[in-house]
Steps between C-alpha positions, in 0.01 A plus 500: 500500500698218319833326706693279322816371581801436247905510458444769232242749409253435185637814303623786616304638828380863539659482855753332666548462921815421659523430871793641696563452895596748729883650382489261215451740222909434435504132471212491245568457164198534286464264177441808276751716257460800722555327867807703600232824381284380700637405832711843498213715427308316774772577752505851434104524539595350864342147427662259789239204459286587825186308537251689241747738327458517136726662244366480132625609136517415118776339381531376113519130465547436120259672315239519769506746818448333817372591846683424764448482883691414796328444799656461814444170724687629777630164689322286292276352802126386362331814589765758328414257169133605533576831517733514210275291273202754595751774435549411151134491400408836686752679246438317188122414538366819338813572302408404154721171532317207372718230598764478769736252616627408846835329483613266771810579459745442834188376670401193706236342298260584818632839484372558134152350580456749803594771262258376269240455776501904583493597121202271493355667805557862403327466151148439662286837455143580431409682185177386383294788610718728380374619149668823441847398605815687327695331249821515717329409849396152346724184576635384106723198742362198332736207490829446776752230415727378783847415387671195621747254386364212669164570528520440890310751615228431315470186773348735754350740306150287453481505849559897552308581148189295695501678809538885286183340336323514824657853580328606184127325608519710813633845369203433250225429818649806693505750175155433371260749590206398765255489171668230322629295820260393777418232647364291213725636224808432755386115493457491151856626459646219721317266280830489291685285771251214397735516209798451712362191694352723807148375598246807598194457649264842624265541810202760367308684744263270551775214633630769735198594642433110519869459722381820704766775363330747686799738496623491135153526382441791703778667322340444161121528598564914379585400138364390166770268439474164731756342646690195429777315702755303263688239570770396274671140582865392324639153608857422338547231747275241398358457794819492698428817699153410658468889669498775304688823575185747495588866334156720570478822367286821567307602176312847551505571133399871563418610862350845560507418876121412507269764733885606625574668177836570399611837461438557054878583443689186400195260554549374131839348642195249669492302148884304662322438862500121330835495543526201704261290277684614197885423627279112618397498149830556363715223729242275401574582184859475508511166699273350214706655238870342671319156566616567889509202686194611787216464600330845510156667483457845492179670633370868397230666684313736195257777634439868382463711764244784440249769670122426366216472725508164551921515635573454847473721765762549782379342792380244357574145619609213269520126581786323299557197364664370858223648684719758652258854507655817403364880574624680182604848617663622148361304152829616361700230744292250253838280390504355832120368464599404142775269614351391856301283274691423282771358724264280695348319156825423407637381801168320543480369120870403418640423857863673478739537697655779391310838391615834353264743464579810309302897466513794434340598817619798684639839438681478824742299373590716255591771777700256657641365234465711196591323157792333563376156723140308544420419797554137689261361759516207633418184812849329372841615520640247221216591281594873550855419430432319170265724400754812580797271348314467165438861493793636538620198206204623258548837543152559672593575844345460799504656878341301781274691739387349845198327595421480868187448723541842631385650199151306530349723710462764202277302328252386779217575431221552800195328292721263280748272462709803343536819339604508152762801566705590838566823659760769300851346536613111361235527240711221313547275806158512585387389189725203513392426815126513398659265264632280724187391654373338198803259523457154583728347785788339344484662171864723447364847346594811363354789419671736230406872475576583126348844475827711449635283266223388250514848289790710451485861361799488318731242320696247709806299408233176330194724501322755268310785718173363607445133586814302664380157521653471843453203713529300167863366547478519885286218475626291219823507679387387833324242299805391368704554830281246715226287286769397228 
């Protein structure tokens, strides 16, 4: 999709959006022939500018007839912008308008580049494997100017336009099907962010055997596809920020469960259990893009997780890359052995101080949470706050959970270090706190459990059905929060 900003429109658009706040419908006065039409018809249709609310109709403007929509922004606040920019594109995407413009009109000039940031959000969708596709189900939205006077907005639009660019990489990771994304195809996707200034470099197999990764690659010894762990490093300091912030992600990219075999209804939702390495992808991805000021490297742990003869077994015992042993009771509790190692090479590798991790990596928080929050684990109350803080800013919201000692004792094992899985209840906490040990002393960590909020099965207010890029703009804003 094509954004452009300008004081007037290049011709005369197919569509034109208007934003209106909440009981402002009376003081607007619409730069069109028809405006007093337009505003009255809107009233009686019950319009009243809340967040999301669209009214649309034609109107003649000269010889042409026009499209217009007025969506509502509610109070105006950053997060009812989003909305009402994605608001606009869910009606007029598929709607046989070509071009549309946005006006700025009555806006801050932030204003009209959060409204412009949603639009930009909600056109992402994936049609390339759909061949047979009706005429009127296809999007004909192909160019969106931005009207404003001053061109102010356009300011902070780069910045917002880089990190719906890394939106887009992960909705892309999390959408492909497990065929065309695993672990080597997922690296040679992220090769792009060379492009951007992001230096990758890839363990194989054989380096992670070397280092002693005992429990990732006992996750992966059941597939055809080996494993890979990424590591994707973006320095806008110069220097100046000698630590890195460390973002490591979990990337199954398709788990059956191993030996403990999923149930067959739903498993081809598995394809998205990359989630985590796919919204690490994406920050890195917007960070690059904005030229943030930080020091960051983000980390993905990429396995397939299948049942062949050669997959492990439960009851088998793994030694990981900290030496810690661990009895696997269930082979579909495999994120946590993905990201055990993967936590300790990059803590061991890039010396940080501060480490998010991020997974898709239980069902059990989707019980306790369902679809509306990730979860929030972590060793550091300010690091929980920020990380909650940004959230709640972004519009991906969090929910912190606990994490005590007295949930250790579900996942003792009596020949091991550890069991990979506790007992029925806290299935979430547990795995944090299996987690946990893997933390070096003084490191600030926290764990995010993103599996309720990586896939949605129906539209949201900057997302098509299907992949939601969540996790995204929690971290570029915490980025920007506390590194910049």
């Amino acid at each position: 999709m094509k954004f452009t900003f300008a004081a007037r429109p290049d011709g005369t658009p197919d569509a034109m959006a208007f934003a209106v706040g909440k009981d402002g419908l009376s003081a607007l006065q619409l730069p069109l022939e028809q405006s007093v039409l337009i505003t009255t018809a809107a009233a009686a249709a019950r319009f009243e500018g809340k967040t999301g609310q669209t009214f649309q109709t034609f109107v003649s403007e000269g010889d042409d007839v026009v499209q217009i929509i007025l969506t509502g922004i509610g109070s105006g606040k950053r997060q009812d912008m989003e909305t009402a920019g994605g608001a606009i594109i869910a009606k007029l995407m598929t709607s046989g308008a070509r071009h549309l413009a946005i006006s700025g009109q009555g806006l801050k000039a932030d204003q009209t580049a959060r409204l412009a940031f949603g639009a930009k959000l909600r056109t992402w969708r994936i049609d390339k494997y759909r061949t047979t596709m009706p005429e009127n189900q296809k999007p004909t939205l192909e160019a969106i100017t931005v009207l404003d006077d001053d061109l102010g907005s356009s300011k902070g639009w780069q910045d917002l336009s880089a990190v719906a660019d890394g939106v887009s990489l992960t909705r892309e990771l999390v959408s492909e099907p497990a065929n065309v994304i695993y672990p080597e195809s997922f690296v040679a996707r992220c090769e792009e962010l060379k492009d951007l200034g992001v230096e990758i470099s890839v363990l194989g197999q054989d380096e992670m055997e070397k280092l002693g990764m005992g429990a990732l690659l006992g996750v992966s010894q059941g597939s055809v596809r080996p494993p890979r762990m990424l590591a994707m490093r973006w320095d806008g300091t110069g220097g100046a920020q000698k630590k890195p912030l460390a973002l490591v992600g979990k990337g199954v990219t398709f788990d059956t469960g191993g030996i403990s075999l999923k149930p067959p209804g739903g498993m081809e939702d598995m394809k998205w259990d990359m989630g985590g390495a796919g919204a690490v992808a994406g920050t890195m991805k917007a960070l690059a893009g904005r030229k943030a000021k930080a020091h960051v490297v983000g980390i993905c742990g990429l396995v397939e997780n299948m049942p062949d003869g050669n997959a492990q077994r439960p009851g088998d015992v793994v030694t990981s890359m900290s030496g810690q042993t661990i009895e696997v009771i269930n082979t579909d509790a495999e994120g946590r052995l993905v990201l055990c190692d993967a936590l300790h090479w990059t803590q061991e590798t890039f010396e940080p101080e501060v480490v998010i991790n991020l997974a898709t990596l239980t069902g059990a928080i989707i019980v306790s949470l369902g679809n509306e929050h990730a979860g929030c684990f972590s060793n550091d109350d300010s690091l929980s706050e920020k990380l909650l803080d940004a959230g709640k800013n972004a519009g991906d919201p969090l929910w912190r959970f606990p994490l005590t000692a007295a949930y250790d004792k579900q996942i003792n094992s009596p020949i091991a270090d550890m069991k990979n899985v506790g007992g029925k209840g806290a299935g979430s906490i547990t795995a944090a706190q299996f987690l946990q040990r893997y933390i070096q002393d003084g490191v600030k960590w926290a764990h995010l459990d993103i599996a309720g909020m990586v896939w949605a099965d129906k539209p949201g207010p900057v997302w098509d059905k299907g992949a939601t890029g969540f996790g995204v703009r929690l971290l570029d804003q915490y980025v920007a929060d506390n590194f910049e």
